[in-house]
N, C-alpha and C positions, 0 to 999 in steps of 0.2 A: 141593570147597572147603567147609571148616565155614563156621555161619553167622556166627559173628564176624567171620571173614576175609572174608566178602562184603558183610558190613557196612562192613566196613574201606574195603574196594574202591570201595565206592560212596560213603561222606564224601568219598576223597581225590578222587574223579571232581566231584564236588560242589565243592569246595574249588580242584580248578583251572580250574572254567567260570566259576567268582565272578571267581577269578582274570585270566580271560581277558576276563571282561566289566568288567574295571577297578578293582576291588575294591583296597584297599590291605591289606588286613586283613579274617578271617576266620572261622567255623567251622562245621563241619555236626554235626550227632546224627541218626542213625540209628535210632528205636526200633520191634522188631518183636514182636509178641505172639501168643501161641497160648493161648486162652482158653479155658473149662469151665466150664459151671456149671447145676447141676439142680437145683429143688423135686420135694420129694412132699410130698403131703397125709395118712396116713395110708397108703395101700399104692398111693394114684395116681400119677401123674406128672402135676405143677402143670406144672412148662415143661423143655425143655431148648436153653439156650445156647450154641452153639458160636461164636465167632468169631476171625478170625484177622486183624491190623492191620499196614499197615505204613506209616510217617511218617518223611520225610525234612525236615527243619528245615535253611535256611541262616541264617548270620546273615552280614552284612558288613559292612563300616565303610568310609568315604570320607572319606579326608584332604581338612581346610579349615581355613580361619584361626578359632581360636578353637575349635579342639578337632575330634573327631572325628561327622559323620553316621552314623546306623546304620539298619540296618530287618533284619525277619527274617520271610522266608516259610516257608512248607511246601506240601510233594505227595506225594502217596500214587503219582505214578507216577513209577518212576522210569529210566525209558527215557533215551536219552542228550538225545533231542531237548526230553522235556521238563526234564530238569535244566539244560540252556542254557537254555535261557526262562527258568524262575525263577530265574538266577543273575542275569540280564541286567535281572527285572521288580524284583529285591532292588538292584542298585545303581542302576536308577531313582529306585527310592520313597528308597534312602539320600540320593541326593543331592536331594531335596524336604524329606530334613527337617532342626531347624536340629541347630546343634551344640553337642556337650557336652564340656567339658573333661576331664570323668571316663570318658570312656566308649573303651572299646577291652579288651582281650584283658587276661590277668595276665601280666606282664612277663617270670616265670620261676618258677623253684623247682617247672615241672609234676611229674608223678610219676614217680618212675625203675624202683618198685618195684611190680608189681601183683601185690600175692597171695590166692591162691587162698583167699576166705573161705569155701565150703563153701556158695555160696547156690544151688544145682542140686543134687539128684544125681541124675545121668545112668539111674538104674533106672528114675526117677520119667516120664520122655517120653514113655511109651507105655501110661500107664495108660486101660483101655476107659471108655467112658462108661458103660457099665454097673455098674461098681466103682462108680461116683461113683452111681448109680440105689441100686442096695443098703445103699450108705454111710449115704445120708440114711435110706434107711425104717428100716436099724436106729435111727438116733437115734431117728425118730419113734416106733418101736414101745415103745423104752426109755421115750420119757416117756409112754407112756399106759400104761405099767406100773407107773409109780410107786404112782398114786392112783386108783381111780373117778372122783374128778373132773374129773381130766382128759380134757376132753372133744372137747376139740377144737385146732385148730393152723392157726396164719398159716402153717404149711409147716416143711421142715427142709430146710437145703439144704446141697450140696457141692460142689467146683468147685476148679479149677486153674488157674494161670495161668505160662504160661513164658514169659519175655522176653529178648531181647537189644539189648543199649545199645553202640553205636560211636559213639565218638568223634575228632572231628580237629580238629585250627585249624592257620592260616596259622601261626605261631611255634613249629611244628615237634613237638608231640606228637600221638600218636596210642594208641588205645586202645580193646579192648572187652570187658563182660564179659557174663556168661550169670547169669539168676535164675530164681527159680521160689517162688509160692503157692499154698502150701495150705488149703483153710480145711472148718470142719462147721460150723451152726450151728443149732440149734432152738429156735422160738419155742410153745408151746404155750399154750392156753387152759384155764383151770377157772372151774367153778361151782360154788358153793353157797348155798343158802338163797336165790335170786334175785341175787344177786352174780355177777359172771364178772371174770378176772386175767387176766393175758396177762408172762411174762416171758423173758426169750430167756440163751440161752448159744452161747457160740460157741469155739472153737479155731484157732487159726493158725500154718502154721510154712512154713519154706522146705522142708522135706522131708517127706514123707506119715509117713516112719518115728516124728517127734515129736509128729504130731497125737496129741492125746485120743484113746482111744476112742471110734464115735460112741454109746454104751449111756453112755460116761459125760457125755456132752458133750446127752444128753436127760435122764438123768438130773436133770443138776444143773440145767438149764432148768426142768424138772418143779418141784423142789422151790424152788425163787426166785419162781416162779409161784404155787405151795401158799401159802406163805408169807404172800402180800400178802392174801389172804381174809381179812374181815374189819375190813378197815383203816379207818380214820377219820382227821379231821384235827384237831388238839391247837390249845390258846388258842395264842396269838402270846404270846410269852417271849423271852429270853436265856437259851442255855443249850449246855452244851458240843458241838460236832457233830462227830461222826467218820463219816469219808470211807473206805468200803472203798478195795478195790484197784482195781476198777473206775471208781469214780466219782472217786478221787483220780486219777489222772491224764490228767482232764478239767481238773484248777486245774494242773498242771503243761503243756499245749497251750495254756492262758492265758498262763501265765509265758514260754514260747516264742515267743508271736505277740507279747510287749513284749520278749525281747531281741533281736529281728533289726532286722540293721544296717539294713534301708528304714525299720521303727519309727522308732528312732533317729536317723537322720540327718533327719528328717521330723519330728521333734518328734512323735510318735504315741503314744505310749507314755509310761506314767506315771514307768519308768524310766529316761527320757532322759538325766538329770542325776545318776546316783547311782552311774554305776562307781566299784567300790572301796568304797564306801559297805556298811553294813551293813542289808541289806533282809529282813532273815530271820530264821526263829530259828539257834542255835547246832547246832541240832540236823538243819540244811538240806544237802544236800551237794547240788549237779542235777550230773550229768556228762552229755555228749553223746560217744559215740566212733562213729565212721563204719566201724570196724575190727572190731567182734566176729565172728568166726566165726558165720556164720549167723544172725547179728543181720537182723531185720526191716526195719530200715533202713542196714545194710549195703551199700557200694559201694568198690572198690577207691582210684576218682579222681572227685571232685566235677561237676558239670556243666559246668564249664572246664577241665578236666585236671588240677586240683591232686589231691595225697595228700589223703585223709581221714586225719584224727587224734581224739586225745582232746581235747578241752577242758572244762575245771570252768570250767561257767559262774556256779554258786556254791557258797563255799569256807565251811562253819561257817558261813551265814548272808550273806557275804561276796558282793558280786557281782562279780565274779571276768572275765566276758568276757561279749564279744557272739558271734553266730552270725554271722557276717559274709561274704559271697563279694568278689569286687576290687571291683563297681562299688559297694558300699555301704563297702566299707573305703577307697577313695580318698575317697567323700564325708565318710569321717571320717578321714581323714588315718591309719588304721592298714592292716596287713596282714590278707589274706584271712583265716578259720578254716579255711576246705574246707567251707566249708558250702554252695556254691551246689546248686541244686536245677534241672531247668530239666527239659520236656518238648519233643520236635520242633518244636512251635508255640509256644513262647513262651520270650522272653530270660530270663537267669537269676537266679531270685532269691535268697533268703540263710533257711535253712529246718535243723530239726533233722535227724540221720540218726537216730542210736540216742538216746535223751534219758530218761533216768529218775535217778529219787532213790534214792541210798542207802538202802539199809532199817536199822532200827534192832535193836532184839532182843524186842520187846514183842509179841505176838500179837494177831491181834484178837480172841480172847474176853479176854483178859487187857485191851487197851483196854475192852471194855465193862465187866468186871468192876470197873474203877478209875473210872468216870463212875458219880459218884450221879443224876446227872438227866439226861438231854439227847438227841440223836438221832444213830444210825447211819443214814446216806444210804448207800441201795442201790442209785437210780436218779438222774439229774438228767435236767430235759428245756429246752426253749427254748435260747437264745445270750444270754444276757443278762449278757453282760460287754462293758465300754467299755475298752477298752485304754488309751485316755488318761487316763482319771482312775482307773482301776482298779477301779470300783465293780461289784459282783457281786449278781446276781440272779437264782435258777434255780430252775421247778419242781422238786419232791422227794420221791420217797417213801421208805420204809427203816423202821426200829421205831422206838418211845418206850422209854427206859429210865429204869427208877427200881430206884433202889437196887442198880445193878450188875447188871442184869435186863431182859432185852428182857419189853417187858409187852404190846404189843399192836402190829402193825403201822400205816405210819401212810403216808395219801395226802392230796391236793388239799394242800397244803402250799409256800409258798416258804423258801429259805433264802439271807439275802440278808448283805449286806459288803461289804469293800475289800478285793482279792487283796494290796495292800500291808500292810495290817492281818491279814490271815487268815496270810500267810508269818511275820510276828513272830509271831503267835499259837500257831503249834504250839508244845506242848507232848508230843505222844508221835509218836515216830513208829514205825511195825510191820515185824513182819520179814517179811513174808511178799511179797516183790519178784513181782508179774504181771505176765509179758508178754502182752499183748493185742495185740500190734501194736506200730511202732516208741517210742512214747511209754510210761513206764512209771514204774507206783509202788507200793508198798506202805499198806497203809492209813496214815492220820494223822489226829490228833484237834489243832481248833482251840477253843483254849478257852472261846473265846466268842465265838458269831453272834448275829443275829436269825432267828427261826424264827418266819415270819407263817401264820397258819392262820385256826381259824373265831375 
């Protein structure tokens, strides 16, 4: 039996001891992982990780006046005798806790159609740990070939991960599908003049065949790291900042964490009150599709059984939709998006799959070349965004440009605003669309921050 079908096998075994132990309503997820993942330091071997997981999640529900009780456990064993027990220990705890009127299963509409998004390929299951050993030291050889100064390295590392996700509920769909990550990633160190930099690059895809090369994937580590030697930090000013590809879609995982529907229905988020409203510039498009072929955050049916789809959650600046899964869309009186997200151990919540911005047609030297004054952000560090009033604050380093001209690289540096204000504020946005993982952007220039330094 493939592993999906014994996935399968084992929700609905799940699903009828809930059943049996009283449960009105129900669902199990199955998630099993076969993991990879090696450092080298230069031609050593820092560590090598193998792990292999497996987590079975029930959730049930128990009818009562004034809505439905829930609870949801997990076990990593899943033998028959201990799936009774946790079926039995879950409509205990359901019926201790109180009840919710919103709370129960999506009524309908689950998914009929599960297509084959390309997030496995099957060559890939049997690659040696060894591959993955040589993988890294080429990166790491690549970046201490760039420069002399490259001297040294937090490691380069490589690894896999293949997963299967089964799904079932009491309301009669069932479902599984099969993924797989790949990633390279090196971090390398230089010095000069008593100075030392440290900057990292990395690659990720569902299949080995899209990864980077690792010579280029140290490469480009190498020279991001070159780069920052010498840097300083500039007076505090107003002045234009543009957000590569990398660090622009750190404000786009801000924008995400205020449109989900717990946000919202929670009053959490500064965008509570403004669907439909216009929170952006014209020049804004966000799409989320759960659908891409080999998309990074790709899934056939959401962590309840529904279809993933596309949704524009903003439209020309327009906020357009929420990311919603059922229990966030009943507390706002709309329908699910397919956005639930949920792992074995915890009930579901309402999260992006694929989420990136439109690119425009501007490049990014062509951005810097059109700023007389201001800063290209290379790196962001700290969490220093407030989701409810939207106020933004993050270490930063990147260049100084004057005159359409990177002039000198710049650190110890904050760049601070309002992601409400920084969204009207674009003015360019680039063509150059990076996927780094399922959140994604092309660079963009806001025309005016605060940039605190010495």
């Amino acid at each position: 039996m493939s592993a999906p079908l014994q996935g399968l096998t084992a929700v609905h075994t799940a699903l009828a001891a809930a059943e049996r132990a009283g449960a009105a309503a129900g669902d199990a997820v199955l998630v099993e992982s076969d993991a990879v993942e090696v450092r080298v330091r230069g031609e050593e071997i820092d560590f090598v990780k193998q792990a292999r997981e497996r987590r079975l999640g029930i959730r049930v529900f128990v009818g009562t006046t004034g809505g439905l009780r829930q609870a949801l456990t997990s076990t990593s064993d899943l033998s028959a005798e201990a799936v009774e027990r946790l079926a039995r220990e879950s409509v205990t705890l359901a019926t201790a806790g109180a009840p919710d009127p919103d709370a129960g299963l999506p009524a309908d509409d689950f998914a009929c159609d599960l297509p084959d998004l390309q997030l496995l390929d099957p060559a890939d299951r049997t690659i040696p740990v060894e591959t993955h050993i040589e993988e890294a030291r080429r990166a790491e050889r690549a970046a201490r070939g760039v420069d002399p100064r490259v001297v040294n390295s937090e490691g380069s590392d490589a690894g896999a991960e293949l997963r299967q996700v089964a799904y079932a509920n009491s309301a009669g769909f069932s479902g599984a599908y099969e993924s797989a990550f790949h990633s390279l990633t090196a971090q390398p160190v230089v010095a000069s003049d008593g100075t030392m930099q440290s900057d990292y690059w990395f690659s990720i895809s569902r299949d080995r065949a899209h990864l980077d090369a690792p010579e280029a994937v140290g490469r480009q580590a190498a020279r991001r790291a070159l780069a920052q030697l010498g840097a300083h930090s500039v007076p505090t000013t107003e002045v234009p900042v543009i957000f590569d590809a990398p660090t622009a879609r750190s404000l786009l995982a801000n924008l995400a964490s205020c449109v989900s529907g717990y946000a919202i229905y929670r009053k959490s988020s500064f965008l509570a009150d403004r669907m439909g409203q216009t929170i952006a510039s014209p020049l804004v498009q966000v799409v989320d599709d759960g659908r891409i072929p080999s998309g990074l955050g790709s899934k056939p049916f959401d962590g309840e059984g529904l279809p993933t789809r596309r949704n524009v959650v903003v439209a020309q600046g327009r906020l357009a939709s929420w990311l919603l899964d059922s229990y966030s869309a009943r507390k706002l009186g709309l329908a699910s998006t397919g956005n639930a997200t949920r792992s074995a151990g915890s009930s579901p919540s309402a999260g992006p799959t694929n989420l990136w911005l439109e690119p425009g047609s501007t490049s990014l030297e062509e951005m810097v070349q059109d700023t007389q004054r201001g800063l290209l952000v290379t790196g962001l560090f700290g969490h220093g965004f407030n989701a409810v009033t939207g106020d933004f604050s993050r270490g930063a380093r990147g260049w100084w440009i004057e005159a359409g001209q990177r002039v000198h690289p710049v650190e110890e540096i904050t760049v601070a605003g309002n992601l409400g204000a920084m969204l009207r504020d674009i003015d360019v946005v680039g063509s150059e669309l990076l996927w780094l993982g399922s959140i994604a952007s092309p660079p963009l220039r806001v025309a005016r921050m605060t940039v605190a330094g010495a």
